[in-house]
LUMNU-399084 format. One record per residue (C-alpha): x, y, z; residue in one letter. Coordinates in pm, 1 decimal, decimal comma. Layout:
N
ATOM          X          Y          Z   res
ATOM          X          Y          Z     a
...
This chain:
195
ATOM          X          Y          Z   res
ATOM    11263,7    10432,3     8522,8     x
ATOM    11258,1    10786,5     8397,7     x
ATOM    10940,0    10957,6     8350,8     x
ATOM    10898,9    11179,1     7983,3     x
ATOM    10793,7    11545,3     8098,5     x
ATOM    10443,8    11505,9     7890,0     x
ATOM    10395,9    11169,8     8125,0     x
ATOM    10458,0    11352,3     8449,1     x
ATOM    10253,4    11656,1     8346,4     x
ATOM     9955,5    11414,7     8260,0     x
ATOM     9976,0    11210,9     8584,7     x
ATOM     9991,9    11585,0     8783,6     x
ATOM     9649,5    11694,7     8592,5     x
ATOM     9507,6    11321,0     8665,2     x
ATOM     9600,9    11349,9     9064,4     x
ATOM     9455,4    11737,6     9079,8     x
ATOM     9160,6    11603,7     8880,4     x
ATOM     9139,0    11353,0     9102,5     x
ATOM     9200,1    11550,6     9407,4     x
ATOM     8934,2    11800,6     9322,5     x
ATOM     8678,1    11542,2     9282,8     x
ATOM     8756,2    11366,0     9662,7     x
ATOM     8682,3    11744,7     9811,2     x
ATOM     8414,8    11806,3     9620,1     x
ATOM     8257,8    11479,6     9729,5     x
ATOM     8386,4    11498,6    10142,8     x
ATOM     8049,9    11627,7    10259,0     x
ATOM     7820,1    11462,6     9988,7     x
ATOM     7875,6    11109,7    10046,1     x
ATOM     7966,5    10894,3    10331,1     x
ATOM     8243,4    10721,2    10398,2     x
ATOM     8621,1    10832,3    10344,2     x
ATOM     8778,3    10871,2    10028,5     x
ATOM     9172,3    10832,0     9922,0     x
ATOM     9381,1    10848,7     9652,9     x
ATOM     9671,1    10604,3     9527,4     x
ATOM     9869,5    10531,8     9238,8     x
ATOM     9539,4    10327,6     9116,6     x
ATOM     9279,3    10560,1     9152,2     x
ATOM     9049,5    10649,0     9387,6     x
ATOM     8952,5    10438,3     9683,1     x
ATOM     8636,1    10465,0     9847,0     x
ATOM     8544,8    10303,2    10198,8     x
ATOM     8161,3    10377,6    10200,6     x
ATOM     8077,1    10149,3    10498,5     x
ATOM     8104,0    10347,8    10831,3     x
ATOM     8390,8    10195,4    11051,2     x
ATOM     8224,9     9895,2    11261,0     x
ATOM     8256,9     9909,9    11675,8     x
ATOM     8552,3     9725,0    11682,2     x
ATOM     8736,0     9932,5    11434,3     x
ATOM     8663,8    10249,3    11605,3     x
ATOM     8747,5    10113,9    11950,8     x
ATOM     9079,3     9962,8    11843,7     x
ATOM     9177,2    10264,7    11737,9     x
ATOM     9087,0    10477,8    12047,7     x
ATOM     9251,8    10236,8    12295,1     x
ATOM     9582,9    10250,1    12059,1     x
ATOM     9588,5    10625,6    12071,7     x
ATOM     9503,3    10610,6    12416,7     x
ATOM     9796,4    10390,6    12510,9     x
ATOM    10088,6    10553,0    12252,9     x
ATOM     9970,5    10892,4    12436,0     x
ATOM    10038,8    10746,7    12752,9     x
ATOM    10393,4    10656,1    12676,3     x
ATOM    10478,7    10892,3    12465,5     x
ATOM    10607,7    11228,9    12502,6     x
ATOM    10425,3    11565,2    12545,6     x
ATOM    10535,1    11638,6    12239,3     x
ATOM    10423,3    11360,5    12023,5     x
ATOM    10051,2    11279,0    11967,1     x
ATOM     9811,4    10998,1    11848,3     x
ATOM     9627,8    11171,2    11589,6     x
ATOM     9263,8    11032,2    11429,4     x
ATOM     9117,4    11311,4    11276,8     x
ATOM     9176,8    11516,5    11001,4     x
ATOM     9380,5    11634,5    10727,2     x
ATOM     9493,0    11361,5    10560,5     x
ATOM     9851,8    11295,6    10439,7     x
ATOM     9971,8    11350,4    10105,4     x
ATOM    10231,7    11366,1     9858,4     x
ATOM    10134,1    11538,5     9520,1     x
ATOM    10425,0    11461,5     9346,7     x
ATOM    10383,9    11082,5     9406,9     x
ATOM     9998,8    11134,0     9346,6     x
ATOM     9898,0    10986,0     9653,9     x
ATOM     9669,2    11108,0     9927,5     x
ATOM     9600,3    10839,2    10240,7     x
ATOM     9415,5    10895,4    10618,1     x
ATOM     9577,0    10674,7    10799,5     x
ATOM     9346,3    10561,4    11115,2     x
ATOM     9593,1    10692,7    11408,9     x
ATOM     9901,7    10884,6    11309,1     x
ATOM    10205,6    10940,9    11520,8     x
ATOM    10318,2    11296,6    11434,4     x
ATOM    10470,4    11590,3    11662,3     x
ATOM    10222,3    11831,1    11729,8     x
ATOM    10427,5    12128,8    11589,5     x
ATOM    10405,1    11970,7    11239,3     x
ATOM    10057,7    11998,8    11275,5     x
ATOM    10095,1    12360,1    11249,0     x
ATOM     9996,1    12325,0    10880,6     x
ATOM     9726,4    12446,2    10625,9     x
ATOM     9606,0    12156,8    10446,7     x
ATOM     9759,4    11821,4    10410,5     x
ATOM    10020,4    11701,8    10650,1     x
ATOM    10353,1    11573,5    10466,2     x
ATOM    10403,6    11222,0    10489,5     x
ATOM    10723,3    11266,0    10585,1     x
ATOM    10680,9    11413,4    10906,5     x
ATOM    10483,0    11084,5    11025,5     x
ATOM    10678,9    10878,0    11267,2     x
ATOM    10452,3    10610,6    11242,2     x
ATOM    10110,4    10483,4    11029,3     x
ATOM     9854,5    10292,8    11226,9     x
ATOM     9585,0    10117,4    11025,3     x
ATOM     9302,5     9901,0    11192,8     x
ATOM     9199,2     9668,2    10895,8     x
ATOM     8856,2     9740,1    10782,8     x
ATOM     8609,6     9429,0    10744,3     x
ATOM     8497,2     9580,6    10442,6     x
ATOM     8859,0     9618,4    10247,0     x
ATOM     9128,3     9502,9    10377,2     x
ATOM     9344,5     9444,1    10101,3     x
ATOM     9322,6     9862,5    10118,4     x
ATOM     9571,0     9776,4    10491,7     x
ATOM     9778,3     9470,9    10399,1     x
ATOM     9814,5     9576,7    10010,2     x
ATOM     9775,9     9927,0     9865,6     x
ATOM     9901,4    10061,4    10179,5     x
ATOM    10183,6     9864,5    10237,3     x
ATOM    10319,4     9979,8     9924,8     x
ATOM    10193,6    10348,7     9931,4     x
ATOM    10374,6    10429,0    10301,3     x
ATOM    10691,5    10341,5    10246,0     x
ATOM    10645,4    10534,1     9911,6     x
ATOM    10555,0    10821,3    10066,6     x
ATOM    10832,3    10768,8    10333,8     x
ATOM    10635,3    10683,1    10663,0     x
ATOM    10908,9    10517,4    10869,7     x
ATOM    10657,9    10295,1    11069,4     x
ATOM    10344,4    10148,1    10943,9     x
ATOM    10149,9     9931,9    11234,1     x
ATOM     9883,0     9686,8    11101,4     x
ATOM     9581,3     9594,6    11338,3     x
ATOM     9360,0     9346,0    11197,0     x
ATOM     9041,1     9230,3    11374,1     x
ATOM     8961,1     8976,0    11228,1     x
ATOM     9229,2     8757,3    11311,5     x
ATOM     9327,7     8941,3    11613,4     x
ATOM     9680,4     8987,6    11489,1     x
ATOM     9898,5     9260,3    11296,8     x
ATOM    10220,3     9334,9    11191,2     x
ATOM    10476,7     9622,7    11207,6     x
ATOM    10679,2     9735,6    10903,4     x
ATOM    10987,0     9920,9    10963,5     x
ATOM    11298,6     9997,7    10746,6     x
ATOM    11257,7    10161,4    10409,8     x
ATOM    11487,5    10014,0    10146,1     x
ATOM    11493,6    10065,3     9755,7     x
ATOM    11367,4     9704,6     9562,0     x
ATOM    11304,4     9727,2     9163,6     x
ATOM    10893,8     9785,5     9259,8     x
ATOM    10983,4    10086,3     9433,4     x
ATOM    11070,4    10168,1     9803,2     x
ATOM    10950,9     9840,8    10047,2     x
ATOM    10911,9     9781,7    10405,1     x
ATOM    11250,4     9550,0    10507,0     x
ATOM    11157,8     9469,2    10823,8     x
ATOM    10815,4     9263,2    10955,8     x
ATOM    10725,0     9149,1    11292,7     x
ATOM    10464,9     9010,8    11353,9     x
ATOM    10203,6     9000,7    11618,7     x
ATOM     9914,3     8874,2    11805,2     x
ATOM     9677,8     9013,4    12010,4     x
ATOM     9795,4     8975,0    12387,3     x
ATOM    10131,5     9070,4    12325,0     x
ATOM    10340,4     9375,0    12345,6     x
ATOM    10407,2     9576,4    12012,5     x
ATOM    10671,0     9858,3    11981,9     x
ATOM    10579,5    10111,3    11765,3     x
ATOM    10840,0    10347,3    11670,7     x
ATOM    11027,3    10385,6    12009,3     x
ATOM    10693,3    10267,2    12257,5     x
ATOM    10563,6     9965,0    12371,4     x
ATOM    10216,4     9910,1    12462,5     x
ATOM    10009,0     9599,2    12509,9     x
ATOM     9782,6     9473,6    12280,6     x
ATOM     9575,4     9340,5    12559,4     x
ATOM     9216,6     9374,5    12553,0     x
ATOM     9191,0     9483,0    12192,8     x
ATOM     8849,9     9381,3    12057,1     x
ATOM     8776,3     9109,0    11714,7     x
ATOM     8485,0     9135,7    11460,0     x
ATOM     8261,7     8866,9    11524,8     x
């Protein structure tokens, strides 16, 4: 589908006015904010224990196995692609440090992997929005932890489909097991549930 120049120009204005509203609200309300094809998504509820801890021991373990080079992020910037008018933090990226070197956003495309730990509180955000915005955006790996059922699911192989680019590949997994992420393997061991 081609998009009319007066379309693309009013979806560019709509993302920057978009964009300029999530950073002016960053350090007035809580919670994280991101941006997708639908709007504007806003997590207000503070990650729970088991979120947060999931997350550390996955960073902990890829940077164990993974080289020098390469590291687990969880902080900030976020990633974005203006021309698709999306903006996404992913909970733990896999990115080499030197494309860190960066003012601003990081470019999606530099991402060897997306890890998301599904939030209690929206997890259609994880298993939905997200599995359609990453491959979109051209993250090779996206890695799905969810809590709740103490399962996940990795998503590899980026191939065109009439909705758009899609995740080919799915394997699934449950807590206990090994999971390969990108070229890595850790263990899944130990990882906790929500209650």
């Amino acid at each position: 589908m081609t998009m009319a120049p007066d379309d693309a120009r009013r979806d560019a204005l709509l993302y920057q006015a978009m964009r300029e509203f999530v950073q002016s609200m960053d350090d007035t309300l809580p919670g994280k904010f991101e941006i997708t094809k639908e709007g504007i998504v806003h997590d207000m509820m503070a990650p729970a224990g088991p979120h947060e801890l999931t997350t550390l021991r996955v960073r902990k373990r890829l940077e164990k196995v993974m080289p020098e080079e390469l590291v687990a992020h969880t902080g900030t910037p976020d990633v974005e692609s203006q021309a698709e008018g999306i903006m996404r933090h992913p909970d733990v990226m896999v990115i080499a440090e030197a494309d860190m070197e960066v003012e601003g956003s990081f470019d999606p495309r530099a991402l060897i992997a997306a890890i998301e730990v599904v939030s209690r509180s929206n997890p259609d955000n994880d298993w939905v929005s997200k599995m359609r915005d990453y491959p979109l955006l051209g993250v090779p790996v996206y890695v799905i932890f969810d809590p709740r059922s103490g399962s996940g699911a990795v998503l590899t192989d980026i191939h065109p489909t009439p909705s758009g680019p899609r995740y080919a590949t799915r394997k699934e997994f449950v807590y206990g097991e090994d999971v390969t992420i990108g070229e890595w393997t850790i263990t899944t061991q130990d990882l906790p549930r929500y209650p």
